[in-house]
C-alpha positions as CSV (number, residue, x, y, z in Angstrom):
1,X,130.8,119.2,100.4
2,X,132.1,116.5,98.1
3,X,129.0,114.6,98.2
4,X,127.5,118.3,96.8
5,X,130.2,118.2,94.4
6,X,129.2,114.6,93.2
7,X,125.5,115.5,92.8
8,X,126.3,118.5,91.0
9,X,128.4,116.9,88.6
10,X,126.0,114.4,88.2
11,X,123.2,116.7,87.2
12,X,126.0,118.2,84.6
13,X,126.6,114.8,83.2
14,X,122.6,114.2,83.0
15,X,121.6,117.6,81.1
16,X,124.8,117.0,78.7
17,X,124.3,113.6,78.0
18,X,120.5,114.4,77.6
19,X,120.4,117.3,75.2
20,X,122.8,115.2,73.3
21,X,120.5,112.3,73.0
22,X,117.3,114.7,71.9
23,X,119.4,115.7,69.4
24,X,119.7,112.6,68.4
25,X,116.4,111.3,68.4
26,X,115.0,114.8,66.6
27,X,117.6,116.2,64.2
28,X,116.1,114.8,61.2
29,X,112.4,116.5,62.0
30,X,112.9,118.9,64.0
31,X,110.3,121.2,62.9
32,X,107.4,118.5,62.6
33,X,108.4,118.4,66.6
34,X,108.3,121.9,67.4
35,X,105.0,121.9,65.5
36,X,103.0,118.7,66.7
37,X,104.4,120.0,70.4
38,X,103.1,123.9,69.6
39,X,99.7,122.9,68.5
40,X,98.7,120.6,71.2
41,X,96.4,121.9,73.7
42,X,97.2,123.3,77.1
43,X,94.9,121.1,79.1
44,X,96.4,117.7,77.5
45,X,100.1,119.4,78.7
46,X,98.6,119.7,82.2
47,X,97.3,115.8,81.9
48,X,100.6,114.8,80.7
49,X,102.9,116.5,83.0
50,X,100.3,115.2,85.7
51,X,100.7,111.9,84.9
52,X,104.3,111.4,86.2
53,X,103.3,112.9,89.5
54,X,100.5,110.3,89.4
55,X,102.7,107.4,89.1
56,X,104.6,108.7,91.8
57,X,101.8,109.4,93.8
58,X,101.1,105.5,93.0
59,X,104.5,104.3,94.7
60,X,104.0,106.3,97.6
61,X,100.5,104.5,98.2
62,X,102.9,101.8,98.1
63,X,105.4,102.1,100.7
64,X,102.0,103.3,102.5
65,X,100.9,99.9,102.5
66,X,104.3,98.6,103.7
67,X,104.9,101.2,106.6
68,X,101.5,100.6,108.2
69,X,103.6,97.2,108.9
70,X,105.9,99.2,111.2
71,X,104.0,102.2,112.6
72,X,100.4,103.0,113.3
73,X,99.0,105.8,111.4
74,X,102.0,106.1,108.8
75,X,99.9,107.7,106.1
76,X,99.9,108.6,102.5
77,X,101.5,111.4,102.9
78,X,105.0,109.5,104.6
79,X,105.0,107.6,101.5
80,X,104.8,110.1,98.8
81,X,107.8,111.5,100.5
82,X,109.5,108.3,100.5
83,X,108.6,108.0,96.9
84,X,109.9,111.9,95.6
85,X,112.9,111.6,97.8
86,X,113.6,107.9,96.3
87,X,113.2,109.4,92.5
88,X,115.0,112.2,93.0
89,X,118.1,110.6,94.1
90,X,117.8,107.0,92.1
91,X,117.7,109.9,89.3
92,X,121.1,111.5,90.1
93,X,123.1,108.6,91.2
94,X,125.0,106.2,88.8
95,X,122.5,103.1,88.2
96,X,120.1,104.4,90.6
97,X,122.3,103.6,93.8
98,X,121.5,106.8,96.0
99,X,117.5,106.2,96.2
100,X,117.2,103.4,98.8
101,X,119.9,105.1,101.0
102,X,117.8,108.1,101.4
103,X,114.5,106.9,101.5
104,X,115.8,105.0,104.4
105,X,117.2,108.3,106.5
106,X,113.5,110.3,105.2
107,X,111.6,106.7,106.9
108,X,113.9,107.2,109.7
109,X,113.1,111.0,110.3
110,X,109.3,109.8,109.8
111,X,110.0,107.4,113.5
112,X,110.4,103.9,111.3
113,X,113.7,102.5,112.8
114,X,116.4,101.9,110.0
115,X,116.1,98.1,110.5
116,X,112.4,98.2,109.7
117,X,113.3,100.9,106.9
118,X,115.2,98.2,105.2
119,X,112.6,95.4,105.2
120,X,110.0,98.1,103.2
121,X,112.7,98.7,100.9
122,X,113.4,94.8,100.5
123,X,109.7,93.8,100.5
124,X,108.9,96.5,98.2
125,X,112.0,95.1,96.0
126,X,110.8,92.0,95.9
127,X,107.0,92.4,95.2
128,X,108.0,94.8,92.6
129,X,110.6,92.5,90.7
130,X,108.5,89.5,91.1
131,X,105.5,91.4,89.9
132,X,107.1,93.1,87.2
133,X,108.9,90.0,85.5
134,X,105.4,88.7,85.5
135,X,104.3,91.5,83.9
136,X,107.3,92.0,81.3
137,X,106.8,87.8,80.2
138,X,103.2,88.0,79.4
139,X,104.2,91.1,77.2
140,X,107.0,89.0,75.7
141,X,104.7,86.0,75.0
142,X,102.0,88.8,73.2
143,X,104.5,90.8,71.5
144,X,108.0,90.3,71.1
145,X,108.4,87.7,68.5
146,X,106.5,89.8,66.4
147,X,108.7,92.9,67.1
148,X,111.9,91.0,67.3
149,X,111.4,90.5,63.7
150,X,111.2,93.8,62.9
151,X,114.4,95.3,64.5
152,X,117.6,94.3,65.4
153,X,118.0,96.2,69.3
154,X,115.7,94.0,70.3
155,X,118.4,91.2,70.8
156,X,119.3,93.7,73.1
157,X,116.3,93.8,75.0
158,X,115.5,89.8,75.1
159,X,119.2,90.2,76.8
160,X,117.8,92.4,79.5
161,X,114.9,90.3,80.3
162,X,116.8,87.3,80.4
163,X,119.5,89.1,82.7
164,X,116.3,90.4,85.0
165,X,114.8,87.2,85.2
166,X,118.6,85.4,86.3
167,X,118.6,88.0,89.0
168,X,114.8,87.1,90.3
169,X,115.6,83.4,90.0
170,X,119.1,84.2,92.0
171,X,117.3,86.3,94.6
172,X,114.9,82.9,95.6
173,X,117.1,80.2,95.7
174,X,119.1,82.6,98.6
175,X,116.4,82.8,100.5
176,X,115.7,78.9,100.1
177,X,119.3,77.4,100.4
178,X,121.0,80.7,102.0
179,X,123.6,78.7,103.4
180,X,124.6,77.9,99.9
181,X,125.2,82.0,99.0
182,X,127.0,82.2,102.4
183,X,130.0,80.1,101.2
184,X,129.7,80.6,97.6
185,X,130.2,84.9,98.7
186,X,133.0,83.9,100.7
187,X,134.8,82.1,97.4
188,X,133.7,85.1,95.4
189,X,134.9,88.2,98.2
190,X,138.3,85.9,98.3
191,X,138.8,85.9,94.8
192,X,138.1,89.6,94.1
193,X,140.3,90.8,97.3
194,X,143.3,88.3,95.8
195,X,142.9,90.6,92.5
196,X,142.8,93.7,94.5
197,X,138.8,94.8,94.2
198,X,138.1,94.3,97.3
199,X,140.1,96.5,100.0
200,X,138.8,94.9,103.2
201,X,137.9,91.4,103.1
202,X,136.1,90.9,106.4
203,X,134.1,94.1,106.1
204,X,133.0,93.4,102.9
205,X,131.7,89.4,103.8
206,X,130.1,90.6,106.6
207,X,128.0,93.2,104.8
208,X,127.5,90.9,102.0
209,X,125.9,88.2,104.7
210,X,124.0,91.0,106.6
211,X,122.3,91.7,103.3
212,X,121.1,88.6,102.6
213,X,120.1,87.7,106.1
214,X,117.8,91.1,105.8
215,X,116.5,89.7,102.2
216,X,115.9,85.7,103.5
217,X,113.9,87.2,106.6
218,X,111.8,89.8,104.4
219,X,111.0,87.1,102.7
220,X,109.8,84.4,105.2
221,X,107.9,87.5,106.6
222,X,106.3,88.1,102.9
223,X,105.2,84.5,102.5
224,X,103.4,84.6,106.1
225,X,101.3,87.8,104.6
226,X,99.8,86.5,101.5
227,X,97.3,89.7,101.9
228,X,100.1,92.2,101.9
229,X,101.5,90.4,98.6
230,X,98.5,91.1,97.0
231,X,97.7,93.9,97.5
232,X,101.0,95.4,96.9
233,X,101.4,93.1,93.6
234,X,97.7,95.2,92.6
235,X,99.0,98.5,93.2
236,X,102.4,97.2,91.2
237,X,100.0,96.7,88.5
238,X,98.3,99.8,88.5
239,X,102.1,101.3,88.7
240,X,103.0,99.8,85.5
241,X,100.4,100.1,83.6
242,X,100.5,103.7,84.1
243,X,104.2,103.8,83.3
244,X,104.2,102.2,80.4
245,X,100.9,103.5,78.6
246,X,102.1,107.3,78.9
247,X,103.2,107.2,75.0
248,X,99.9,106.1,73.6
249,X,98.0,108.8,75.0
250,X,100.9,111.3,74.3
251,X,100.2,110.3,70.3
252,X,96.6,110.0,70.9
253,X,96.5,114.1,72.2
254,X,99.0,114.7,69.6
255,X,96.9,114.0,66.6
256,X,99.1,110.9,66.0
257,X,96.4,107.9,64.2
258,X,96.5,104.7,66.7
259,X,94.1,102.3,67.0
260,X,92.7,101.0,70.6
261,X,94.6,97.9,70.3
262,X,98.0,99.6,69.5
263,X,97.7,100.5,73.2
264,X,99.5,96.7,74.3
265,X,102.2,97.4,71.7
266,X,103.0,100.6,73.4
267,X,102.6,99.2,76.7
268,X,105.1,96.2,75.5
269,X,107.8,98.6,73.6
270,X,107.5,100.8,77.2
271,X,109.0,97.9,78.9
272,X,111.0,97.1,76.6
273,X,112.6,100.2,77.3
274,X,112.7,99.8,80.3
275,X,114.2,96.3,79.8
276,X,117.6,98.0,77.8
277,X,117.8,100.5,80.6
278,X,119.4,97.8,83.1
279,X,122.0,97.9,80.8
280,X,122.6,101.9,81.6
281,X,124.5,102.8,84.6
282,X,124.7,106.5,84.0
283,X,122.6,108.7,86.7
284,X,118.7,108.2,85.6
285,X,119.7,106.0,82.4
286,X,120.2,109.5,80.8
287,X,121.2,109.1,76.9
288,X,120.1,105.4,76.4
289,X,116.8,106.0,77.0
290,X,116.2,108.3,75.1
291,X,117.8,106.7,71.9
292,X,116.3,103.4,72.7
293,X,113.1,105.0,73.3
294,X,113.6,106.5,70.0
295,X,114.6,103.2,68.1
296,X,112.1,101.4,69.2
297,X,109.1,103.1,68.5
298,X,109.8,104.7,65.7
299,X,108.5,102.1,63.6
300,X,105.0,103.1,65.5
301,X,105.0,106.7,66.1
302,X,106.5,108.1,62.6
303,X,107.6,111.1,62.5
304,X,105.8,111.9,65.7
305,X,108.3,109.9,68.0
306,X,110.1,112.6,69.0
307,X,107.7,114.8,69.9
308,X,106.4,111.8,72.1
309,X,109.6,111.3,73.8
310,X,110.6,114.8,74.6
311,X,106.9,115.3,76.6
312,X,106.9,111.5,77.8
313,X,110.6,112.0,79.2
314,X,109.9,115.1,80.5
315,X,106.5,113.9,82.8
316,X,108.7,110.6,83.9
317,X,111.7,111.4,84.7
318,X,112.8,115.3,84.7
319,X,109.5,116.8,86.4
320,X,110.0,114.4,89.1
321,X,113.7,115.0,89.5
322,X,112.6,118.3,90.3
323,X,109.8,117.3,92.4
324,X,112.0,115.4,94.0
325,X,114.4,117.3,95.0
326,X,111.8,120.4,95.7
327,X,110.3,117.1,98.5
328,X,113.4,116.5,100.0
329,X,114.3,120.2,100.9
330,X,111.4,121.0,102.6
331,X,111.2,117.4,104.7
332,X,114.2,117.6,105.9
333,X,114.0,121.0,106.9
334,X,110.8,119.8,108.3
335,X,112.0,116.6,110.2
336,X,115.4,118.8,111.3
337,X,112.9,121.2,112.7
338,X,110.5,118.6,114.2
339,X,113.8,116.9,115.9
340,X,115.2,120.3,117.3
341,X,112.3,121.2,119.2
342,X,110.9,117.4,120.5
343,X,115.0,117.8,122.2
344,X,114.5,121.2,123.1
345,X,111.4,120.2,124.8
346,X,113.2,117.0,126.3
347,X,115.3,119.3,128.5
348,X,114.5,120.5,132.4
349,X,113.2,124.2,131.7
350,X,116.7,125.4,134.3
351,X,118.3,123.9,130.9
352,X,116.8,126.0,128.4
353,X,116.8,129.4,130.5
């Protein structure tokens, strides 16, 4: 019931926060919004709501790929739940820390043990990250010196990549010197409980070196399946790309002018975005993105931008929130039923009558 509670306020603080920031990012032309949305045509709606489905669709191929590591015949389907059920709750939870918790009781439901459920969720950590910071630098190399120059926030954002490449750099060296990140989280669990944040000293080391025995074996496991990294860093790819083109072909069905090589500077300010978001820890980054979204490409959309972000946040985030939560319902009334009757037909038939 309080965890309900939780959730619900959650969802409270995300529409508030979020009709707050359209607000924001619309309040000077509101009506050239309401009329570039009005006159665009059905079937481009359909294509653009469809999109964010699509990307989802694209991370459940994913954790596809990774189950088949762990069960025969774990098929598309398994993972698209994963995925939904992952979104939904990275969505309503405070910097996205619910997801991985529940995708790892749906994997469980789907017969993945919750050991195995954690090496997915590591590997596909890992692969994405890596791939990803890939990704954003060749984008920083094309683009942001350029756009730097233009506007201020984007101190901001060189801050976020620099904070997200610390973390992938961080994340190696413990799986190569892990004996290292043993003693050095022992110095820094002693020093937080002497100032009172941690409660339970012990507890919290222990989970602390379970976490990072899970991440250095994912790892050696990854390196010994050069196959599996590629394959999963091509679908990661794919994943992106369609992430962070959505606003090009937004302005595109909008009317809004853009030429074909505009389509890297949107893909660049889309990560971009995405790079200020790590600095967000309310449920789904709810507020920020939208006003960073906003800062950042007005300078390319005009008077369009909003317009573009109301139907691009929409198809990412919001439709699949619902999605989401539409997914988990039904699974694990599914998987509750699926359990109730494999037990039921466990017992000795004197049982049941």
């Amino acid at each position: 019931m309080k965890q309900g509670r939780k959730y619900a306020l959650n969802l409270l603080l995300i529409l508030v926060i979020t009709v707050f920031a359209v607000w924001f990012a619309v309040k000077d032309n509101y009506e050239e919004v309401l009329r570039l949305i009005s006159n665009i045509k059905w079937y481009y709606l359909v294509i653009i709501m469809a999109w964010g489905i699509v990307y989802t669709l694209v991370i459940g191929w994913i954790y596809q790929v990774f189950g088949r590591r762990y069960r025969k015949g774990y098929r598309f389907l398994h993972g698209v739940v994963v995925a939904f059920v992952g979104a939904f709750f990275s969505g309503i939870t405070p910097s996205a820390t619910g997801g991985q918790f529940a995708q790892a009781y749906i994997m469980k439901k789907q017969g993945i043990k919750v050991s195995d459920g954690a090496s997915i969720l590591w590997a596909d950590f890992i692969v994405y990250q890596t791939t990803m910071m890939i990704y954003v630098t060749i984008l920083f190399l094309l683009r942001f010196s350029y756009y730097s120059a233009q506007n201020a926030w984007f101190n901001l954002i060189l801050l976020g990549y620099l904070i997200n490449v610390v973390v992938i750099c961080a994340l190696y060296t413990m799986a190569l010197f892990p004996k290292v990140y043993i003693r050095l989280s022992g110095v820094i669990v002693n020093l937080l409980a002497r100032i009172h944040l941690v409660k339970n000293r012990e507890e919290t080391l222990a989970n602390w070196n379970l976490q990072l025995a899970s991440f250095t074996t994912e790892i050696k496991k990854l390196t010994k399946d050069k196959r599996l990294i590629l394959e999963t860093a091509g679908i990661n790819v794919l994943r992106m790309t369609l992430q962070f083109s959505l606003p090009f072909f937004i302005a595109l069905m909008m009317g809004i002018h853009l030429q074909p090589g505009q389509l890297i500077d949107v893909i660049a300010l889309s990560s971009f975005v995405m790079m200020a978001n790590s600095f967000i820890p309310i449920p789904g980054a709810s507020g920020g993105t939208e006003v960073v979204f906003a800062l950042l490409f007005g300078s390319l959309f005009g008077s369009g931008t909003g317009a573009v972000l109301l139907l691009w946040r929409f198809s990412t985030y919001h439709l699949v929130l619902i999605c989401g939560a539409v997914i988990f319902i039904l699974a694990k009334r599914y998987y509750d039923k699926k359990q109730s009757r494999e037990e039921r037909d466990s017992l000795p038939k004197e049982e049941i009558l």
